[in-house]
C-alpha positions as CSV (number, residue, x, y, z in Angstrom):
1,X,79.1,-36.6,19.8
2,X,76.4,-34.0,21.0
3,X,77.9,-34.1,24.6
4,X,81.3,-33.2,23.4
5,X,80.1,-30.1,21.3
6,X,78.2,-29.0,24.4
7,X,81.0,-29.2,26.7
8,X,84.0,-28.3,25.4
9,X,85.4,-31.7,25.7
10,X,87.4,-33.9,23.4
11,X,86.6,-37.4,22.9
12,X,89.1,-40.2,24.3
13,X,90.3,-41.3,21.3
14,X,90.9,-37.7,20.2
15,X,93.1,-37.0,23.8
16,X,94.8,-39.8,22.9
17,X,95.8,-38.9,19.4
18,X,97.1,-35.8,20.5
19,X,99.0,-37.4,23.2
20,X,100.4,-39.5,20.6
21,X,101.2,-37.3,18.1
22,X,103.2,-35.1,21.3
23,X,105.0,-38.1,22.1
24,X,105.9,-38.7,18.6
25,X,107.0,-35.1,17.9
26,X,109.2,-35.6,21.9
27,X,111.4,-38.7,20.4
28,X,111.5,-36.6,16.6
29,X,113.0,-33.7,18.5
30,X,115.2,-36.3,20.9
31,X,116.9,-38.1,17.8
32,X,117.4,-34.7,16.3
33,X,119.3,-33.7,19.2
34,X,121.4,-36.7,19.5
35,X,122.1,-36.6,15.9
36,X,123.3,-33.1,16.2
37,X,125.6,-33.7,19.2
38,X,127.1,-36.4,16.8
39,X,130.7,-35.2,16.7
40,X,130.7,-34.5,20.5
41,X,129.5,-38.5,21.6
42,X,133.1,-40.3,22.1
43,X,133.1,-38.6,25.2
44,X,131.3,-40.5,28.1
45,X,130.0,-37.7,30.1
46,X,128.8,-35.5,27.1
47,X,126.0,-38.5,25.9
48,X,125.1,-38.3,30.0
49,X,124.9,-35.0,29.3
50,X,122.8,-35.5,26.3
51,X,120.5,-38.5,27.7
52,X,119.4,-36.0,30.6
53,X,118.5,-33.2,28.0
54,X,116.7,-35.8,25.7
55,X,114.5,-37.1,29.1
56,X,114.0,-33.4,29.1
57,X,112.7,-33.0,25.9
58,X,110.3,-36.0,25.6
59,X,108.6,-35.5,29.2
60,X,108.3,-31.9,28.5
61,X,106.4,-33.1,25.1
62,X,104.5,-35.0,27.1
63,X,103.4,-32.8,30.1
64,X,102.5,-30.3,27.7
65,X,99.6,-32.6,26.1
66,X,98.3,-33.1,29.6
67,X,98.4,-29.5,30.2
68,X,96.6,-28.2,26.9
69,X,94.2,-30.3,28.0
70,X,94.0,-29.3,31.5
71,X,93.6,-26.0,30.8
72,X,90.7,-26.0,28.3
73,X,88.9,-28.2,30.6
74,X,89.6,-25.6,33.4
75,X,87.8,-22.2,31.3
76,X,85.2,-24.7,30.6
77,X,84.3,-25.5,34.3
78,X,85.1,-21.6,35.2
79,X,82.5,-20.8,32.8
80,X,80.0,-23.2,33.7
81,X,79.8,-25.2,30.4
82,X,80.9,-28.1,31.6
83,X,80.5,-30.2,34.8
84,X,84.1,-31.1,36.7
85,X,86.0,-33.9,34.6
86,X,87.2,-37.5,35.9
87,X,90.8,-37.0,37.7
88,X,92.1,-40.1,36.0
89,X,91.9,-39.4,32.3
90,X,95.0,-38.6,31.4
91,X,96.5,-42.1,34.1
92,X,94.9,-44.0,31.1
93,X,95.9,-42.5,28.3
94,X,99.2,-42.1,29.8
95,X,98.8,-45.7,30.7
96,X,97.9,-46.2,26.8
97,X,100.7,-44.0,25.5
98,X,103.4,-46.1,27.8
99,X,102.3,-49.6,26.6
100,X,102.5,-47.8,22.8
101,X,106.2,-47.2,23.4
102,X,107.1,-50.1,25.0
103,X,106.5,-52.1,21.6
104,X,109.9,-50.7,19.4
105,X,111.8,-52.1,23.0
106,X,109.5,-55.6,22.7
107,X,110.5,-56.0,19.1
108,X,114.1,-55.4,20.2
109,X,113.8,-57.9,22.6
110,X,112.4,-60.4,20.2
111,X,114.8,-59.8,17.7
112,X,117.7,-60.4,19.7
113,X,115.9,-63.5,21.5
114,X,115.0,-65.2,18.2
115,X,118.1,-64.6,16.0
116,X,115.9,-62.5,13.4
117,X,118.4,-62.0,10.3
118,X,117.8,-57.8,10.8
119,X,119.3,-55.9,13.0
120,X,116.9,-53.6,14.8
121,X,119.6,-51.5,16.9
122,X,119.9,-48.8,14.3
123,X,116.2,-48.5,13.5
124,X,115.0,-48.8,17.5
125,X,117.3,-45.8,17.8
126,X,115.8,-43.9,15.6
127,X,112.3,-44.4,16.6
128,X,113.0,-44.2,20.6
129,X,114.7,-40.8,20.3
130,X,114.7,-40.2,23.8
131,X,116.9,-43.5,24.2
132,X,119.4,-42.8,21.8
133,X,121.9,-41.5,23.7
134,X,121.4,-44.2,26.1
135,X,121.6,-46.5,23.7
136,X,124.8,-45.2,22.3
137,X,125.9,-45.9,26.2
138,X,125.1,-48.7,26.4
139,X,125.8,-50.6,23.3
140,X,128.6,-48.4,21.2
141,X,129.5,-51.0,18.1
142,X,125.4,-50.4,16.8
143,X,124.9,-54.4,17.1
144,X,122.4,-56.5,18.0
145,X,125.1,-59.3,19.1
146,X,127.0,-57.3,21.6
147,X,123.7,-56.3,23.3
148,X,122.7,-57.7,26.7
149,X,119.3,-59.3,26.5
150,X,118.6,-56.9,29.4
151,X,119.2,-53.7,27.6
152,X,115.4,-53.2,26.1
153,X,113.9,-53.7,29.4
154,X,116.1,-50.7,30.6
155,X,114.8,-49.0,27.7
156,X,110.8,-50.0,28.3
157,X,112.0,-48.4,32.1
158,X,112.7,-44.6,30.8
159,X,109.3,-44.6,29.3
160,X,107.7,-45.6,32.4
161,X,106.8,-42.5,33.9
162,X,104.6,-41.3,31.0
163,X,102.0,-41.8,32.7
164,X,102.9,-39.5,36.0
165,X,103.7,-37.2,32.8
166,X,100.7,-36.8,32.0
167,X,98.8,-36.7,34.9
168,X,100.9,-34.0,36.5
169,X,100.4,-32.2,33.3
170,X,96.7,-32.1,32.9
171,X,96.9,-31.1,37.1
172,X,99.1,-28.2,36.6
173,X,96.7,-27.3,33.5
174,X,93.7,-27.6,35.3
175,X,94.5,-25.8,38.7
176,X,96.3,-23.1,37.0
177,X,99.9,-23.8,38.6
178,X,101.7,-21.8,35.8
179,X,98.9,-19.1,35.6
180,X,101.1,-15.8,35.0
181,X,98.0,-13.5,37.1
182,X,98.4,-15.9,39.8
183,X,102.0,-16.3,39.8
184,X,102.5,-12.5,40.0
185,X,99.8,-11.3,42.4
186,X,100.6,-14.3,45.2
């Protein structure tokens, strides 16, 4: 714990918390939105519409952990507290935060293969906010019968660039790609 006081660095587990937690607060805002946009979803290309705002919303969410990160790692090194960090970090945890969402779509899965006596539609939407509008696409009458055993697989593929997400973010953090001084002066 002494080498992360000294540094400047979180721990793992801590960078992955916070990743969570951003992912969290990315599908929160994403069923929010959908909800909102309620009284506009019988037509087909306003929940298009919607679905590219809501990928929007949660990768945004998620490059912005990366890049926090990125950044306070980069005014570390600059000021020589800390030696240059491992370029992979945030693959993992991106890795870690990708397997995390694919279990609501795995339990969807399950509960259509195995004939569960719930009906996990309404609650998957909820939790995968960023889905929800895709969902609503895909299967309209909100049941688990009328759903292709395909559909949470498609699902499990939107979250699958988390960890690019990530990655990208804690780059663009750590070079200083959105640095205003930089921006302006080059």
């Amino acid at each position: 714990m002494d080498y992360y006081a000294k540094s400047g660095r979180q721990p793992f587990w801590k960078l992955l918390l916070t990743g969570f937690l951003f992912m969290m607060f990315g599908n929160l805002l994403c069923t929010i939105v959908t909800i909102s946009t309620a009284p506009f979803m019988n037509i087909e290309f306003f929940k298009v519409v919607v679905f590219i705002l809501t990928l929007a919303i949660f990768y945004s969410m998620i490059f912005t952990a990366g890049y926090r990160d990125g950044d306070r790692e980069q005014k570390y090194v600059r000021l020589h507290k800390a030696e240059p960090p491992k370029e992979n970090k945030w693959l993992v945890i991106g890795a870690l935060l990708m397997l995390i969402m694919f279990i609501p779509s795995a339990v969807l899965f399950l509960d259509k293969i195995c004939g569960w006596y719930f009906d996990m539609t309404f609650v998957h939407r909820i939790i995968d906010g960023m889905v929800y509008p895709l969902s609503l696409m895909i299967v309209p009458d909100n049941s688990i019968d009328s759903m292709q055993v395909f559909v949470p697989f498609i699902y499990m593929l939107c979250y699958a660039g988390i960890p690019a997400a990530t990655h990208l973010g804690y780059y663009f953090g750590y070079t200083q790609k959105f640095n205003k001084d930089d921006i302006m002066y080059e």
